[in-house]
PyMOL CGO cylinders between C-alpha atoms (Angstrom):
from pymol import cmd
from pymol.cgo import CYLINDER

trace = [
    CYLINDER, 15.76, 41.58, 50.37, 15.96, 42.33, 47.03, 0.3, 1, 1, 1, 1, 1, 1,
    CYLINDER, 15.96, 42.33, 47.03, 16.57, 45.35, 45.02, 0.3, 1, 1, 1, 1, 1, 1,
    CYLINDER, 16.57, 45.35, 45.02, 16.93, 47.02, 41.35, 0.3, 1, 1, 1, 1, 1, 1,
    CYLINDER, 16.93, 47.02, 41.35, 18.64, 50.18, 40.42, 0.3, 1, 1, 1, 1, 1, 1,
    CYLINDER, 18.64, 50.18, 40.42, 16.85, 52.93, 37.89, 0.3, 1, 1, 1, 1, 1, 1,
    CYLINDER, 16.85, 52.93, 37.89, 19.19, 55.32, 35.83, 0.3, 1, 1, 1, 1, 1, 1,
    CYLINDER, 19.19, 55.32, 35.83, 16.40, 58.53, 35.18, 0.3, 1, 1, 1, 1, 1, 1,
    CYLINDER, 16.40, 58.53, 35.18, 16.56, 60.41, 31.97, 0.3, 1, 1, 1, 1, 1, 1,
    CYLINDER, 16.56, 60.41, 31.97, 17.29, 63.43, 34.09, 0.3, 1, 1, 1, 1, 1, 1,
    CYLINDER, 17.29, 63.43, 34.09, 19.95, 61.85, 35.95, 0.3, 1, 1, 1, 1, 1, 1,
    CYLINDER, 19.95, 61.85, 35.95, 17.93, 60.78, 39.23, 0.3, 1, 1, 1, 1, 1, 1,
    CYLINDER, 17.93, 60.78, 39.23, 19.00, 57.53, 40.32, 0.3, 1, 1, 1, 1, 1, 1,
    CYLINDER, 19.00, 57.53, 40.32, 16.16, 55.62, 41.92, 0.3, 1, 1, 1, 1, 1, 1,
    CYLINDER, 16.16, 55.62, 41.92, 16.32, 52.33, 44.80, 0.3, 1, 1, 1, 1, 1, 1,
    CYLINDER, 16.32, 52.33, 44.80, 13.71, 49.60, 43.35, 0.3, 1, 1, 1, 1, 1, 1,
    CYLINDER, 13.71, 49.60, 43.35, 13.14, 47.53, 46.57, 0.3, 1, 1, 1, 1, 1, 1,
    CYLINDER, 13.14, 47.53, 46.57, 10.65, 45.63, 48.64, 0.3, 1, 1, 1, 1, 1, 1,
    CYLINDER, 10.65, 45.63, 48.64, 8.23, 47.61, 51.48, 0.3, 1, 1, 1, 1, 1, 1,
    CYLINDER, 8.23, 47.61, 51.48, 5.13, 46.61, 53.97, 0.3, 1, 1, 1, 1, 1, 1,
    CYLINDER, 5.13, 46.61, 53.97, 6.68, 44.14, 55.47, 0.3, 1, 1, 1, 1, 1, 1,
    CYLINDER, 6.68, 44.14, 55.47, 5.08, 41.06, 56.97, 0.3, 1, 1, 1, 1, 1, 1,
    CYLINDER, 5.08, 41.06, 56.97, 7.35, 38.72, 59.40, 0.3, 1, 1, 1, 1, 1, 1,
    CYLINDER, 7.35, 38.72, 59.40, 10.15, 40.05, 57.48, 0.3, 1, 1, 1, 1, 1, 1,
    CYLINDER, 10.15, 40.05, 57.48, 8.92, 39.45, 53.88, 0.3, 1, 1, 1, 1, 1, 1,
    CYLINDER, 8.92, 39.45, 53.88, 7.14, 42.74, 51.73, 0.3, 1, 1, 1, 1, 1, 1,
    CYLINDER, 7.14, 42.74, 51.73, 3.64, 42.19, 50.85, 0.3, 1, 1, 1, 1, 1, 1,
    CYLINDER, 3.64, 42.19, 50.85, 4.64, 45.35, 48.12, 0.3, 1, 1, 1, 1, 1, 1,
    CYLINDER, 4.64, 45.35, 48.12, 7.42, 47.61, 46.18, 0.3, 1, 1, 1, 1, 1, 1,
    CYLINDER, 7.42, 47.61, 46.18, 8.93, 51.23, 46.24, 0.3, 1, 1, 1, 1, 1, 1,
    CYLINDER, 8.93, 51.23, 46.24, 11.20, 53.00, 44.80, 0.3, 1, 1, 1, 1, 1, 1,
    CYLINDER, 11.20, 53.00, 44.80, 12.91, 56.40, 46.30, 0.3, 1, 1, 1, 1, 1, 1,
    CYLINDER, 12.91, 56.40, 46.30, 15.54, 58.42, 44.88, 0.3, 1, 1, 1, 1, 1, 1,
    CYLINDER, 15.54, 58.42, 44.88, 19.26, 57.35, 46.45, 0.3, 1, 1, 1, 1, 1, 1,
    CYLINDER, 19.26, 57.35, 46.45, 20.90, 60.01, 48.76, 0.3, 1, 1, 1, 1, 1, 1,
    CYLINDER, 20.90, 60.01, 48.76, 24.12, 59.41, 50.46, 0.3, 1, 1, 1, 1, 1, 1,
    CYLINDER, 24.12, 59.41, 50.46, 23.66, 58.44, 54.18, 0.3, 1, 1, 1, 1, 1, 1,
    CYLINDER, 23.66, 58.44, 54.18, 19.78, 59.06, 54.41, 0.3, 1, 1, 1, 1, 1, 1,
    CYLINDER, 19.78, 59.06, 54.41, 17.36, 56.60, 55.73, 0.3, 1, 1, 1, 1, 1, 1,
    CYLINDER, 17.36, 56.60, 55.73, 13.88, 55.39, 54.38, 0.3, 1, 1, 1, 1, 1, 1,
    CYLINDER, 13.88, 55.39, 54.38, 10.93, 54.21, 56.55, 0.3, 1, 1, 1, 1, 1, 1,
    CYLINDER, 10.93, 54.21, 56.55, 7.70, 52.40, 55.31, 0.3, 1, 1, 1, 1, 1, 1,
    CYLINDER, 7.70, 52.40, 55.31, 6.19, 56.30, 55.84, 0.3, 1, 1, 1, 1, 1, 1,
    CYLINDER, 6.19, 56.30, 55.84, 8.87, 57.99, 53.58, 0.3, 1, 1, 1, 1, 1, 1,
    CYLINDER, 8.87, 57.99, 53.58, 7.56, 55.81, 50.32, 0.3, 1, 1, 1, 1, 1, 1,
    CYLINDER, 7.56, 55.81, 50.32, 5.04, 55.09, 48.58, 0.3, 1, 1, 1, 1, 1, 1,
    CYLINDER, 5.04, 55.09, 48.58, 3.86, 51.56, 48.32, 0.3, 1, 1, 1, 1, 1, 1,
    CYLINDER, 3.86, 51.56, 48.32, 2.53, 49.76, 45.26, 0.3, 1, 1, 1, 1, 1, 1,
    CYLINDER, 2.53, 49.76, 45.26, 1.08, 46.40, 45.59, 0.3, 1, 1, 1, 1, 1, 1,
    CYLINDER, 1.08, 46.40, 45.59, 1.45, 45.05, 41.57, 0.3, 1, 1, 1, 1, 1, 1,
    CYLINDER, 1.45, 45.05, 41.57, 0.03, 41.54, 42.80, 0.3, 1, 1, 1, 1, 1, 1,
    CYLINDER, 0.03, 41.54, 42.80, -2.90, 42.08, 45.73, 0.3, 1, 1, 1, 1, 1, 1,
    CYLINDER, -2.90, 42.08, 45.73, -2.84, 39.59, 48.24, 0.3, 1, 1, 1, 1, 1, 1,
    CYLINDER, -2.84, 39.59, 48.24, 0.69, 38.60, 47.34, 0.3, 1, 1, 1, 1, 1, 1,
    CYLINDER, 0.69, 38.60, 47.34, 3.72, 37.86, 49.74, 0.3, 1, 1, 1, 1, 1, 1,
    CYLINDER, 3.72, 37.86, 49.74, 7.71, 38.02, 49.12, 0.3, 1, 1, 1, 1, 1, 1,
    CYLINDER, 7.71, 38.02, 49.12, 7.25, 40.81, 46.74, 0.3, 1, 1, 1, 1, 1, 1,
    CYLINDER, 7.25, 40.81, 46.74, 10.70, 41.06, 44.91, 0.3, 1, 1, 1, 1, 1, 1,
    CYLINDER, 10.70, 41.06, 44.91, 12.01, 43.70, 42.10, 0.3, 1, 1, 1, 1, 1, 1,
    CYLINDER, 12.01, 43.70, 42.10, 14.50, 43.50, 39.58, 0.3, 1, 1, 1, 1, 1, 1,
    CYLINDER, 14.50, 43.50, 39.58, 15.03, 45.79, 36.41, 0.3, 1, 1, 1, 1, 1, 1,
    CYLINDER, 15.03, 45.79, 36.41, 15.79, 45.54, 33.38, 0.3, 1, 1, 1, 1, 1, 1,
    CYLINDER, 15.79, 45.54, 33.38, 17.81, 48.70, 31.83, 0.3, 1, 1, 1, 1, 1, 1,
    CYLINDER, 17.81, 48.70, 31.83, 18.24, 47.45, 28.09, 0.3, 1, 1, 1, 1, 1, 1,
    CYLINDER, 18.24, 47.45, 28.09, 14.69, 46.95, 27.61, 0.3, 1, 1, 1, 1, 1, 1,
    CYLINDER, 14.69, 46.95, 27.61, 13.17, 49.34, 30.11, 0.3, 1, 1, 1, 1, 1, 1,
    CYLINDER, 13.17, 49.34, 30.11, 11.16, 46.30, 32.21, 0.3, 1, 1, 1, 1, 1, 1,
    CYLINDER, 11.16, 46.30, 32.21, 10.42, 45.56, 35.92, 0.3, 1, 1, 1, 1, 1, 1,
    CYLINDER, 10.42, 45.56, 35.92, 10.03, 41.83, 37.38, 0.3, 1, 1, 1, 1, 1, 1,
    CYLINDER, 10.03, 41.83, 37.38, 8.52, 40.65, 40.92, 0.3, 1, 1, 1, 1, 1, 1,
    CYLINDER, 8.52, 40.65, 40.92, 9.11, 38.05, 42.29, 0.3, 1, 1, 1, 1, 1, 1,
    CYLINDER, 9.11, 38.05, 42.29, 5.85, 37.17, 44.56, 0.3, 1, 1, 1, 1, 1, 1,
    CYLINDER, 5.85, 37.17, 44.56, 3.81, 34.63, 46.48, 0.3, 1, 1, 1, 1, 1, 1,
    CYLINDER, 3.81, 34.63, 46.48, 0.58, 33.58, 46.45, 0.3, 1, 1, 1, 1, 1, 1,
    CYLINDER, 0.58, 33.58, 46.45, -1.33, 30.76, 48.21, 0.3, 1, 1, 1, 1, 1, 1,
    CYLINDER, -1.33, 30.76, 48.21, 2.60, 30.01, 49.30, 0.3, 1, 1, 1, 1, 1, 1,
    CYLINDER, 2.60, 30.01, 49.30, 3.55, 29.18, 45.33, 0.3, 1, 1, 1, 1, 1, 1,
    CYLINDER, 3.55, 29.18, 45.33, 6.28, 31.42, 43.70, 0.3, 1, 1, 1, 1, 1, 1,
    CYLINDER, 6.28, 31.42, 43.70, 6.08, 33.16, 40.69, 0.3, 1, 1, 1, 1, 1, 1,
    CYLINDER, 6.08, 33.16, 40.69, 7.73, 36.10, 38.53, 0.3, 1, 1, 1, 1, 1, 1,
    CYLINDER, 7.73, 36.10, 38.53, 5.32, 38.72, 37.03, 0.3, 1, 1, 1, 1, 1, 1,
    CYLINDER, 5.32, 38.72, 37.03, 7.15, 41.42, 34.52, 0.3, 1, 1, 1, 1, 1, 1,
    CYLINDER, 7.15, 41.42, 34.52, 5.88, 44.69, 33.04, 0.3, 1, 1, 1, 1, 1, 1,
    CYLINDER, 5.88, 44.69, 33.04, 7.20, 47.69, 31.16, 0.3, 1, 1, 1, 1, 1, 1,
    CYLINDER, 7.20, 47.69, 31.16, 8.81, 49.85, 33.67, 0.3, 1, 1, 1, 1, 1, 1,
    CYLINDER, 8.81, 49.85, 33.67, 7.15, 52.89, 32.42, 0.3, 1, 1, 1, 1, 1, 1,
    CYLINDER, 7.15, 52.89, 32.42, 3.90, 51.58, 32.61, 0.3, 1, 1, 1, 1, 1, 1,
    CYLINDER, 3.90, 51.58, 32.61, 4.89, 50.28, 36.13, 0.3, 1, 1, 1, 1, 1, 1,
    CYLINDER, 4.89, 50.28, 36.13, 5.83, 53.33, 37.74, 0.3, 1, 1, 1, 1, 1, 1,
    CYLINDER, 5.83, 53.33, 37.74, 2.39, 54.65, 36.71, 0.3, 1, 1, 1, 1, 1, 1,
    CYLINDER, 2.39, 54.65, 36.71, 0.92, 51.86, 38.36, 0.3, 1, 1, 1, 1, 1, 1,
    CYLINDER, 0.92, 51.86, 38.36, -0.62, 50.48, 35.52, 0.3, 1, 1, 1, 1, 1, 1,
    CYLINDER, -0.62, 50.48, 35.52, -0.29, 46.79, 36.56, 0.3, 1, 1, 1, 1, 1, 1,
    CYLINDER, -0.29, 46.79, 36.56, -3.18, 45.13, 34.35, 0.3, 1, 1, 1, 1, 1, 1,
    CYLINDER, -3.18, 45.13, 34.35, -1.22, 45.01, 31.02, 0.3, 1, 1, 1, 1, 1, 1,
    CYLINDER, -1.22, 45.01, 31.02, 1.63, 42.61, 32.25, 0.3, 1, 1, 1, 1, 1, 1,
    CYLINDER, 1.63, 42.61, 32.25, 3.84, 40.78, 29.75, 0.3, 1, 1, 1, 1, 1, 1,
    CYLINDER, 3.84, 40.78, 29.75, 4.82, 37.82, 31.56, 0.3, 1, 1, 1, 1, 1, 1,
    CYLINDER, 4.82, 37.82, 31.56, 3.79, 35.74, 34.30, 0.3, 1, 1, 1, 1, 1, 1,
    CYLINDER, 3.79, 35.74, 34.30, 5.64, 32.50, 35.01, 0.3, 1, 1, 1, 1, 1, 1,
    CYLINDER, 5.64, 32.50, 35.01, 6.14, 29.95, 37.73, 0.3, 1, 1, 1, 1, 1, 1,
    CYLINDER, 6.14, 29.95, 37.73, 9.68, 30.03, 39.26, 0.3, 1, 1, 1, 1, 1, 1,
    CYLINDER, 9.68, 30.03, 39.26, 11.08, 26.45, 38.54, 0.3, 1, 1, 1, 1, 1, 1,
    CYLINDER, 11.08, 26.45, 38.54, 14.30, 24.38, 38.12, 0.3, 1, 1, 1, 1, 1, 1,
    CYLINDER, 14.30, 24.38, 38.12, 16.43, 27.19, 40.59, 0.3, 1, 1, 1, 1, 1, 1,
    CYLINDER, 16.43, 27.19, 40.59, 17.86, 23.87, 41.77, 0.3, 1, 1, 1, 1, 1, 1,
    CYLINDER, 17.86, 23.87, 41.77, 18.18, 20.37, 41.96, 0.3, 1, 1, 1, 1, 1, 1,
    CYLINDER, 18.18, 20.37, 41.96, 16.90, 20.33, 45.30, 0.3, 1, 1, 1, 1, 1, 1,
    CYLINDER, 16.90, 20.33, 45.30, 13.66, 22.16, 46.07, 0.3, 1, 1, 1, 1, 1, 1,
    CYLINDER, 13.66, 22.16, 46.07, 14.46, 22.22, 49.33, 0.3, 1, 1, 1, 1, 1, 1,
    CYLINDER, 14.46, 22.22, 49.33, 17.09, 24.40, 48.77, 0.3, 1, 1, 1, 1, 1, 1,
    CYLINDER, 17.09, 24.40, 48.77, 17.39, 28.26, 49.68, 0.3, 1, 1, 1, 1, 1, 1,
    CYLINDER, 17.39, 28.26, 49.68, 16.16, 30.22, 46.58, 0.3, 1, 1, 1, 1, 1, 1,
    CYLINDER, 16.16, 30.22, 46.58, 18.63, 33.17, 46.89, 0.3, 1, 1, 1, 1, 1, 1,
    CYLINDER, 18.63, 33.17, 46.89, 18.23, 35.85, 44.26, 0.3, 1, 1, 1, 1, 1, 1,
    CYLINDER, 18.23, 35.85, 44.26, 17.19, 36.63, 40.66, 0.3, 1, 1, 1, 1, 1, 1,
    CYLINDER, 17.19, 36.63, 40.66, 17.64, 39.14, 37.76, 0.3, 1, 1, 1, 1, 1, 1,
    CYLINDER, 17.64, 39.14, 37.76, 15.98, 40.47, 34.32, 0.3, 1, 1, 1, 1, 1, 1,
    CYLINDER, 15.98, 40.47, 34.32, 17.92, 40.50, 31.27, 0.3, 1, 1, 1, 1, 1, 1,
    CYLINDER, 17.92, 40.50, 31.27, 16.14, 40.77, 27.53, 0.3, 1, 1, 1, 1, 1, 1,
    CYLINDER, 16.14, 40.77, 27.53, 14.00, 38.06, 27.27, 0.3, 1, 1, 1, 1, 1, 1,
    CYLINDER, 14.00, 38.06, 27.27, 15.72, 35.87, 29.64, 0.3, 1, 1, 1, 1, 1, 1,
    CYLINDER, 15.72, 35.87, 29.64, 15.22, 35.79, 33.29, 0.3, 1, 1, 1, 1, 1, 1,
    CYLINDER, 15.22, 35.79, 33.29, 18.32, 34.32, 35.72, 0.3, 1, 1, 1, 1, 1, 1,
    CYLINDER, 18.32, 34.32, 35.72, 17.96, 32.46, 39.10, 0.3, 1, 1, 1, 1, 1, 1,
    CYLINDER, 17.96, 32.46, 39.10, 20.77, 31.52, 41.79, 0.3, 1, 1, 1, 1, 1, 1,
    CYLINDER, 20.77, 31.52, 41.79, 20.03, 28.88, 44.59, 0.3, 1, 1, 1, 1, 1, 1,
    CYLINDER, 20.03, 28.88, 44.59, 22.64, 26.83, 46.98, 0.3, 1, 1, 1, 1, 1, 1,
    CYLINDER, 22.64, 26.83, 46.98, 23.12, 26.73, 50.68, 0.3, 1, 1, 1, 1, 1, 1,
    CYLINDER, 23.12, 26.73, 50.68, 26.18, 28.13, 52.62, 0.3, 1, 1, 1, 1, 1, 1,
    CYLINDER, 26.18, 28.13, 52.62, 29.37, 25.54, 53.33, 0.3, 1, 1, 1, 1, 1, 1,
    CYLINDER, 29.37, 25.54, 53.33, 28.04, 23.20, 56.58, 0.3, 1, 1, 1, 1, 1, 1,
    CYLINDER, 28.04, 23.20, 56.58, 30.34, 20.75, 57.52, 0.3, 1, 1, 1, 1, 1, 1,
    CYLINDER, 30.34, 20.75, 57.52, 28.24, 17.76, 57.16, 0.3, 1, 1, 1, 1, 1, 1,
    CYLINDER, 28.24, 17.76, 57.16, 25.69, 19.09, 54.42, 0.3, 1, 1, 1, 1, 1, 1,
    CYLINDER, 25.69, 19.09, 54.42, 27.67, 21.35, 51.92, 0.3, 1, 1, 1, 1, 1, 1,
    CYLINDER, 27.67, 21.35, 51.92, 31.76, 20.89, 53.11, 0.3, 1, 1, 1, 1, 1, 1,
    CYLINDER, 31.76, 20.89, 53.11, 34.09, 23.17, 51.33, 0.3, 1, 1, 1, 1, 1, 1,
    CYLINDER, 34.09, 23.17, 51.33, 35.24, 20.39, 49.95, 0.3, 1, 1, 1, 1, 1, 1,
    CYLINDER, 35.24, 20.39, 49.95, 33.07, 19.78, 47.36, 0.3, 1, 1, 1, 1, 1, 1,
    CYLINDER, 33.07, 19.78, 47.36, 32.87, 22.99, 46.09, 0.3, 1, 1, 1, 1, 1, 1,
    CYLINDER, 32.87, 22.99, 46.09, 29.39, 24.12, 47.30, 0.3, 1, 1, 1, 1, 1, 1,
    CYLINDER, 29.39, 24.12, 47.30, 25.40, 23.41, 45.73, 0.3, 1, 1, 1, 1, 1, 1,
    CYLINDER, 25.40, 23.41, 45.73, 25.12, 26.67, 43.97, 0.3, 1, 1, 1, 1, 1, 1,
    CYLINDER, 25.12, 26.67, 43.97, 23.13, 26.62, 40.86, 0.3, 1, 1, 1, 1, 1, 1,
    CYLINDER, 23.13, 26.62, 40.86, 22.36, 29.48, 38.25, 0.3, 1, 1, 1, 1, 1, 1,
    CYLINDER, 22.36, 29.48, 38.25, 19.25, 28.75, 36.14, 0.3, 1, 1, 1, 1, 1, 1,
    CYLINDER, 19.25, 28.75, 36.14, 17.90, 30.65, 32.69, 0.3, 1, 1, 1, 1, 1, 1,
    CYLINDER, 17.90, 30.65, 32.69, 14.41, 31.02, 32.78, 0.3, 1, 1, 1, 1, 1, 1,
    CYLINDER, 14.41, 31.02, 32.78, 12.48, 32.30, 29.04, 0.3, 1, 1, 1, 1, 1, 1,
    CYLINDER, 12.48, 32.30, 29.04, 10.07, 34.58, 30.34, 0.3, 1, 1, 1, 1, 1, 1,
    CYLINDER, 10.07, 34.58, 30.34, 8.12, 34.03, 27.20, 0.3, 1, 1, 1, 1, 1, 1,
    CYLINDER, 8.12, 34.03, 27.20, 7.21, 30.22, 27.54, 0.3, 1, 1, 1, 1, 1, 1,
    CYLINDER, 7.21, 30.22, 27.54, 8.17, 29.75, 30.94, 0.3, 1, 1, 1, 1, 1, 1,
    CYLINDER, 8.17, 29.75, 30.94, 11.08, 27.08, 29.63, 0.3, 1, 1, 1, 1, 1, 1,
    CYLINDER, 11.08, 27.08, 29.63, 13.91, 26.18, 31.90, 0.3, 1, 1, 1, 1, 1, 1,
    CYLINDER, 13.91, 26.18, 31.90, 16.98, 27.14, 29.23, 0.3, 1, 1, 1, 1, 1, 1,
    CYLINDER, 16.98, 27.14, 29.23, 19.63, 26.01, 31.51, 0.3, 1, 1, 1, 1, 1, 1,
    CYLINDER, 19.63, 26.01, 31.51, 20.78, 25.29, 34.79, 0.3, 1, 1, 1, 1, 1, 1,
    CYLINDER, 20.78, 25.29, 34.79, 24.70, 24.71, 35.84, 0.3, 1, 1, 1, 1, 1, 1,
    CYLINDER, 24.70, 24.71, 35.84, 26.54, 24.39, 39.17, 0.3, 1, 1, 1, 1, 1, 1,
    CYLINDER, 26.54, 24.39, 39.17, 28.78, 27.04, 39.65, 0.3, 1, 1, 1, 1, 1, 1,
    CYLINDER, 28.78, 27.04, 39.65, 31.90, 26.46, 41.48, 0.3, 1, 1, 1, 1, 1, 1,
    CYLINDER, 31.90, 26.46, 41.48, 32.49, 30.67, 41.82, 0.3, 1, 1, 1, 1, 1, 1,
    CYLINDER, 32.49, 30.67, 41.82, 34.14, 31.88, 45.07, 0.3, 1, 1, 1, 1, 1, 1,
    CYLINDER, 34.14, 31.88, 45.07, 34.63, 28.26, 46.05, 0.3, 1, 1, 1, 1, 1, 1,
    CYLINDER, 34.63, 28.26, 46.05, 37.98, 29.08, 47.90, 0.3, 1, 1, 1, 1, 1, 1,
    CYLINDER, 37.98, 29.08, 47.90, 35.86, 31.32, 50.43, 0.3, 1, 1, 1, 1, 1, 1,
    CYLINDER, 35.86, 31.32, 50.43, 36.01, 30.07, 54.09, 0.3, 1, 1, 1, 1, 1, 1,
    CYLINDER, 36.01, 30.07, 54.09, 32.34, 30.87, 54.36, 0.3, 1, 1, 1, 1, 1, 1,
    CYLINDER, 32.34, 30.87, 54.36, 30.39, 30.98, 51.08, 0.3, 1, 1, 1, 1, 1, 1,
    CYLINDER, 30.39, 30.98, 51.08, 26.82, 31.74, 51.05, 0.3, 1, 1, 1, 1, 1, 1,
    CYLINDER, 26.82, 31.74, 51.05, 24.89, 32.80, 47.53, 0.3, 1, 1, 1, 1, 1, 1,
    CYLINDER, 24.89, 32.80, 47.53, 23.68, 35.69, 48.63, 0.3, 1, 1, 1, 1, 1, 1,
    CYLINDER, 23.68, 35.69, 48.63, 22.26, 37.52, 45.04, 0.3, 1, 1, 1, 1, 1, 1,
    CYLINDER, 22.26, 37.52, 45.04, 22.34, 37.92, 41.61, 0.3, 1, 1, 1, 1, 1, 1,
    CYLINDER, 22.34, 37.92, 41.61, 22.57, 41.20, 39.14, 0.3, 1, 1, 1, 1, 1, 1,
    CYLINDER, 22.57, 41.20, 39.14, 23.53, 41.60, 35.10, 0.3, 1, 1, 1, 1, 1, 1,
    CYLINDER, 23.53, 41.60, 35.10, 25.66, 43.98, 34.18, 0.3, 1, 1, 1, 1, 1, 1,
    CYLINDER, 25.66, 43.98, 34.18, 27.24, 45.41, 30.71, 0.3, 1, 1, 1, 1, 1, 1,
    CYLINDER, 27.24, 45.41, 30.71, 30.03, 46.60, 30.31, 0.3, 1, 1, 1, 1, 1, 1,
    CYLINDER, 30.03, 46.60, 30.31, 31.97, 47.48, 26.43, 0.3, 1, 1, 1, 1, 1, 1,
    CYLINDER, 31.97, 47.48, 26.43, 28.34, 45.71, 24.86, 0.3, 1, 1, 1, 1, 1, 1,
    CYLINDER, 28.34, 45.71, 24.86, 29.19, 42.58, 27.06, 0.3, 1, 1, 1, 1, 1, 1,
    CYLINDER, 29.19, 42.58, 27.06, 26.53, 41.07, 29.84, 0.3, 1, 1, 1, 1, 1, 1,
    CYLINDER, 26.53, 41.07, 29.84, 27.60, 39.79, 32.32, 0.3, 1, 1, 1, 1, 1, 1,
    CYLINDER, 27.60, 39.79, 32.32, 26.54, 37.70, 35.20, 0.3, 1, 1, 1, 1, 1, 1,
    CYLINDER, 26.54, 37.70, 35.20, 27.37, 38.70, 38.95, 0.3, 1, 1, 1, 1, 1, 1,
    CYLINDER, 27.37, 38.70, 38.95, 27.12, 36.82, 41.27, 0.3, 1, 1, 1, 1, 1, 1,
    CYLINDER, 27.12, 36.82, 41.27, 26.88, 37.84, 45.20, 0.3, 1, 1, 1, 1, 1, 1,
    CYLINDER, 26.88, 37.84, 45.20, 28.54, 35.90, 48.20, 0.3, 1, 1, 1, 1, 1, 1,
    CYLINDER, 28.54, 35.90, 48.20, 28.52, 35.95, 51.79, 0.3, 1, 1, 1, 1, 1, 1,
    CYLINDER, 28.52, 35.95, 51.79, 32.07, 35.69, 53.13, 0.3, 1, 1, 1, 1, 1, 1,
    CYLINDER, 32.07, 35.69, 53.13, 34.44, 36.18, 56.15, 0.3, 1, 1, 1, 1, 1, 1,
    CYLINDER, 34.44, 36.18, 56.15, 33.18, 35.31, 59.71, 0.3, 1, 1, 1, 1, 1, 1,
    CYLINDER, 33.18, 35.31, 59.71, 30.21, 35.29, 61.72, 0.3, 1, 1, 1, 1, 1, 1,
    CYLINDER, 30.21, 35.29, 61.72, 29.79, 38.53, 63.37, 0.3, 1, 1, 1, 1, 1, 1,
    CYLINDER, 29.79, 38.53, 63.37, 31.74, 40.11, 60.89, 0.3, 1, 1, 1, 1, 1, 1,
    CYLINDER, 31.74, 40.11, 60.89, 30.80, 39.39, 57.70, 0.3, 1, 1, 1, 1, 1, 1,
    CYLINDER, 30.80, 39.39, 57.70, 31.28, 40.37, 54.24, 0.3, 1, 1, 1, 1, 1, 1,
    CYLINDER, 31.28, 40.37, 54.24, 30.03, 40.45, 50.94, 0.3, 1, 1, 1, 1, 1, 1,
    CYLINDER, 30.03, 40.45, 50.94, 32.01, 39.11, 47.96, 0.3, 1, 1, 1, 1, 1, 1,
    CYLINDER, 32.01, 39.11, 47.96, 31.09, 39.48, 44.27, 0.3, 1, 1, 1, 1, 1, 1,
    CYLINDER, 31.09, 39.48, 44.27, 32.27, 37.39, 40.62, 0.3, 1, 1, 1, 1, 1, 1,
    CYLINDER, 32.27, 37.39, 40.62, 31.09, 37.86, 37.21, 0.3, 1, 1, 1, 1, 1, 1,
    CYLINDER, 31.09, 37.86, 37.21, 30.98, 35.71, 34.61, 0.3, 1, 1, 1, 1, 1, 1,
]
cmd.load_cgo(trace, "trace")
């Protein structure tokens, strides 16, 4: 699941999230305007499909340049597609400004891609698995990588193991999101913490 948050001129806060799901993955996006306690169905939205015959459809805004990235699928590979949000919402699709492969998450492929976002020109990508005894011990500090993307060329920037929330008990990477705050970006990163059963959801910045 992934999702993006819209600040309207008139003050409307709109939900940016995936919809028409397929074995638990959207084939599409929606957006619909935030109320406390109500609940949205597939029937309560309307659907836009930016990339037809895509899978793992995946939205994230950008605020200080008014832009909209998916994440998608097709023929299994994935890739990130971004457009002016205004021309998004009025489902003009055709004149996107970047399309790019999604590469160098991680140092393993293999592991779980778990969340992106848009900021300017520069898109950012967090990977890792959750602390496993034998695979990923707490010990070591965990596998999670964050990665810089240039959506202009497609470049790999950077990519850095991040040692963030290491002393959870459980510590799963779990999303991504940029903020400002005082002029300053910054970096937050989501975790999945406390038990199974009851768990919770931790979040750094850097």
């Amino acid at each position: 699941m992934a999702m993006g948050v819209q600040h309207g001129a008139d003050g409307t806060l709109w939900i940016w999230t995936e919809t028409d799901a397929v074995d638990g993955y959207g084939r599409g996006v929606t957006r619909f305007r935030f109320a406390p306690g109500a609940t949205r169905t597939t029937g309560d939205v309307n659907i836009r499909h930016p990339v037809e015959g895509s899978r793992t459809n995946q939205p994230a805004l950008c605020p200080v340049t008014g832009r909209i990235a998916v994440r998608y699928r097709l023929g299994g590979t994935p890739r990130y597609r971004v457009w002016d949000l205004a021309a998004f919402t009025a489902r003009d699709y055709a004149a996107g400004l970047a399309d790019l492969a999604q590469t160098g998450a991680h140092p393993d492929p293999a592991a779980p891609f778990q969340g992106f976002a848009l900021h300017g020109d520069h898109l950012y990508q967090l990977a890792g698995s959750a602390y496993d005894p034998r695979a990923n011990p707490p010990a070591g500090h965990g596998d999670t990588h964050v990665s810089c993307l240039d959506i202009r060329t497609g470049e790999l920037l950077a990519r850095h193991r991040t040692e963030a929330a290491y002393s959870l008990r459980h510590r799963e990477p779990e999303g991504l999101a940029v903020r400002t705050t005082g002029g300053t970006p910054h970096l937050y990163l989501g975790f999945a913490s406390g038990d199974r059963g009851a768990r919770k959801f931790s979040i750094y910045y850097k």
